[in-house]
C-alpha positions as CSV (number, residue, x, y, z in Angstrom):
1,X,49.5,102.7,84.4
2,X,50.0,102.8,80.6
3,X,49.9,106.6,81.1
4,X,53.7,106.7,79.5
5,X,55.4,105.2,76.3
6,X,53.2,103.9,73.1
7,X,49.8,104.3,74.8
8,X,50.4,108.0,75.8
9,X,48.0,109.0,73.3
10,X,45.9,106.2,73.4
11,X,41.9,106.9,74.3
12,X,41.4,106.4,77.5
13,X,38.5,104.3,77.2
14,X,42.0,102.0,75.9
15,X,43.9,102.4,78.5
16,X,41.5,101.8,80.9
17,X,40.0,98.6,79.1
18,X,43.9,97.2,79.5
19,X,44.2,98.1,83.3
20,X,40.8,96.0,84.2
21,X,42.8,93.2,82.6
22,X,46.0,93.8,84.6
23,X,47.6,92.5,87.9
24,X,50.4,93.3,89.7
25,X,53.6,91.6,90.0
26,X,56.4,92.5,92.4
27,X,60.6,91.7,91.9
28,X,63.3,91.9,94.4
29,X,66.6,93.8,92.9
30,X,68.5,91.3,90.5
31,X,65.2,89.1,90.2
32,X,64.6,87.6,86.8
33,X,61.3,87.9,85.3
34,X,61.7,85.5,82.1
35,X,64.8,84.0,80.6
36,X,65.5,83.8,77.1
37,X,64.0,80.6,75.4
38,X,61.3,80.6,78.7
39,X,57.9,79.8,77.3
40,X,55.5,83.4,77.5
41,X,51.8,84.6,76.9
42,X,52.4,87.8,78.6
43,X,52.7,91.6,78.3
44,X,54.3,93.9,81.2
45,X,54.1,97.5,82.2
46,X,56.3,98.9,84.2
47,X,55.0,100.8,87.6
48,X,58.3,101.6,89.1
49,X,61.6,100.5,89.0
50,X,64.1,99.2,86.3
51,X,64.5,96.4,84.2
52,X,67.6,95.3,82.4
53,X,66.8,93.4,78.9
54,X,69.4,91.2,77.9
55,X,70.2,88.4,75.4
56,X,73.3,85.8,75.0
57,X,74.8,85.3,71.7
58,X,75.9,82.0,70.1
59,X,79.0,82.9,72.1
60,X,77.5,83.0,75.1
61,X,78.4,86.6,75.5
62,X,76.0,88.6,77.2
63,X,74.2,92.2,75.2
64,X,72.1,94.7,76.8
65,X,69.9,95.5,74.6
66,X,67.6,97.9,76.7
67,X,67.2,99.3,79.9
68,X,63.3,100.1,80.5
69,X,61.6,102.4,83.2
70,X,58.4,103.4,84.5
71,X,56.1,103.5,81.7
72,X,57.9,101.0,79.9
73,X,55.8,97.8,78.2
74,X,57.6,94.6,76.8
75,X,56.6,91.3,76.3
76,X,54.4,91.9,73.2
77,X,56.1,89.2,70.9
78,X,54.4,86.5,73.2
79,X,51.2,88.4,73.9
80,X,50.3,88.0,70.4
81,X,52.3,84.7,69.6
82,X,52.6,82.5,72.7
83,X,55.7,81.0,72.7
84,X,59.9,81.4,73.8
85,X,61.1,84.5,75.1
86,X,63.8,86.3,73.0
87,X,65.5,87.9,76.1
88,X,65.9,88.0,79.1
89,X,64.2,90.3,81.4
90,X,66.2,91.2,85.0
91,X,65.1,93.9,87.5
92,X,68.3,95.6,88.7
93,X,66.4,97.6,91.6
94,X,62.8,96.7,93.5
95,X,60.3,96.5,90.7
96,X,56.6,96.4,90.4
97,X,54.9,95.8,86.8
98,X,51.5,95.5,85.4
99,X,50.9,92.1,83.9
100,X,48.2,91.4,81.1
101,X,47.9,88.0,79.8
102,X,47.3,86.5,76.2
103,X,44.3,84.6,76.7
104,X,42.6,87.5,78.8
105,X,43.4,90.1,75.8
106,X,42.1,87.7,73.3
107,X,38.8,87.8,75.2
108,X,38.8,91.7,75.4
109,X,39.7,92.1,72.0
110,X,36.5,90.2,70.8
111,X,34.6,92.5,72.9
112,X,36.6,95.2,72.3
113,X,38.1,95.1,68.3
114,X,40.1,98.9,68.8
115,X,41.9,97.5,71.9
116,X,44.0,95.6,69.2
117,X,45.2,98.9,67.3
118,X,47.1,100.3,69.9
119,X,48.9,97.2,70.3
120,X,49.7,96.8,67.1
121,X,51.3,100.3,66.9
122,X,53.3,98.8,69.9
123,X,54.7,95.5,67.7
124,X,55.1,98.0,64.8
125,X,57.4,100.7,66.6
126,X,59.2,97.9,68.6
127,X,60.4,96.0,65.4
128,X,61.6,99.3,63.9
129,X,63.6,100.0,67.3
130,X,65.2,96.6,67.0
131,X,66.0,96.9,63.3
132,X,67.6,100.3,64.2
133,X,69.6,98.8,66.8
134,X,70.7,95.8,64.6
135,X,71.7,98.2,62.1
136,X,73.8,100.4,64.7
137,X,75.7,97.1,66.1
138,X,76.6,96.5,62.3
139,X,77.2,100.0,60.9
140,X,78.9,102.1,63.3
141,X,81.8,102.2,65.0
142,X,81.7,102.1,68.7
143,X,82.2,105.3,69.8
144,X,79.2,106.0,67.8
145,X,77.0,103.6,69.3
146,X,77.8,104.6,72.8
147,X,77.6,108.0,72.3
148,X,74.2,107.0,71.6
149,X,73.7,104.5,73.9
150,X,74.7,107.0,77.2
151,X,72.3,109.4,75.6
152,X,69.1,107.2,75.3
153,X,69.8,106.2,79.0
154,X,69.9,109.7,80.2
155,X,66.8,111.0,78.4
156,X,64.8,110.5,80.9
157,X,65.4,114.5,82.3
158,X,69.0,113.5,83.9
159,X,72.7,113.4,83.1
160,X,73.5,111.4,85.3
161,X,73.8,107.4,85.2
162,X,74.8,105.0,87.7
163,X,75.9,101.9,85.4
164,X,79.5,101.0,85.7
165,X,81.7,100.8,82.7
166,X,81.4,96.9,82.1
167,X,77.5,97.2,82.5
168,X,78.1,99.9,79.6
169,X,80.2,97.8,77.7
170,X,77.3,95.4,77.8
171,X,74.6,98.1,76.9
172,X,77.3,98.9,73.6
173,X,78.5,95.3,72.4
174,X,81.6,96.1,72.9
175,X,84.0,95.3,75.8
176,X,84.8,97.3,78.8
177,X,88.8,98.2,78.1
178,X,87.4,99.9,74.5
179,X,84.4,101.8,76.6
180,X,86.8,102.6,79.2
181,X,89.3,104.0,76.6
182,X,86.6,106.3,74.6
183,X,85.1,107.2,77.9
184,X,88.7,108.2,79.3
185,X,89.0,110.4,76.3
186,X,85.5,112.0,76.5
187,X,86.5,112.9,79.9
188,X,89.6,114.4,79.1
189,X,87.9,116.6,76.6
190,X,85.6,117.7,79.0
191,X,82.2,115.8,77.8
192,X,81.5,113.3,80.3
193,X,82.8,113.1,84.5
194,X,83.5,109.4,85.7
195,X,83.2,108.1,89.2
196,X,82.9,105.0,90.8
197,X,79.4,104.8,90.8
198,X,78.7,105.6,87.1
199,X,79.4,108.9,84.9
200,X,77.8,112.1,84.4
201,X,76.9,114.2,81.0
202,X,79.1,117.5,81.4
203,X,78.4,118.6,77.7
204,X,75.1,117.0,76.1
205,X,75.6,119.0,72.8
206,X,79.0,117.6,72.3
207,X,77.9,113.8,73.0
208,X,75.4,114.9,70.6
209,X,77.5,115.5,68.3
210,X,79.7,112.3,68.6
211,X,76.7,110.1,68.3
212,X,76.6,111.5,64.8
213,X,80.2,111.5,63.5
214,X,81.7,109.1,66.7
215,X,84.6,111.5,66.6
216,X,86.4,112.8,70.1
């Protein structure tokens, strides 16, 4: 537990201070875990397994905005500041997570004051991910974006990903004809292979290369 992610260089006098505050919490495969706008006072690690974080716009079109593994931790908004979820947080497989909760932390953190700096990296590195991904949604065009997108979901030592194309789309904020289109044409040109039960990275340097320029 905590052994990935922000706390990977945390003491471990930290890390184990957190796990002693910890229980475990178990989700069946499509299983929510909080909906956006649900009331929250919790962080969660991930142990094994794989959540899908999504949110709905005013349109009430669905955006993935992250998928998050073992050694994963969300939920810090409302570990520091009790109150509504701003996602939602689905398990799309058999998913076991650490839970810590705010009133428990508060208690360790006035026994323990350097507990709190590791979590505040966390809040700080979180809202500079979620700036960066507000300015990709704006900025770039969409190849761009999922050239970036397929390459932050396979960094995890694999090529391979088993999303379909409209679970994609969602990832991207874009819809599934327009993935399905640029995806088509990266696999023309020899970059990605596409099956039925996701796609697989052929040429990592090229998709590289079109998350920078979003070219084909």
């Amino acid at each position: 537990m905590f052994t990935q992610g922000f706390l990977t260089s945390a003491p471990e006098a930290l890390r184990a201070s957190l796990k002693t505050l910890a229980n475990e919490v178990r989700l069946a495969e499509n299983e929510v875990l909080f909906e956006q706008g649900d009331e929250g006072d919790a962080l969660y690690s991930v142990i094994s397994g794989t959540l899908e974080i999504s949110v709905l716009s005013e349109e009430g079109k669905k955006l993935t905005l992250d998928i998050m593994r073992e050694g994963s931790v969300l939920g810090e908004i409302s570990l520091f500041d009790p109150g509504e979820r701003t996602a939602t947080v689905t398990a799309t497989e058999p998913t076991r997570l650490y839970r810590i909760r705010n009133p428990d932390l508060t208690a360790a953190i006035r026994r323990e004051p350097d507990i709190a700096l590791g979590l505040i990296r966390l809040a700080g590195q979180r809202m500079r991910w979620m700036n960066a991904q507000m300015s990709d949604q704006v900025f770039l065009p969409m190849p761009t974006r999922l050239a970036r997108r397929l390459l932050y979901l396979t960094q995890h030592g694999t090529n391979r990903l088993s999303m379909s194309q409209a679970e994609v789309a969602e990832f991207t904020g874009a819809t599934r004809e327009a993935v399905s289109r640029v995806l088509n044409d990266w696999k023309a040109a020899g970059v990605i292979e596409v099956s039925r039960g996701g796609l697989a990275i052929l040429d990592r340097e090229a998709l590289e290369t079109l998350a920078e320029t979003g070219g084909v």
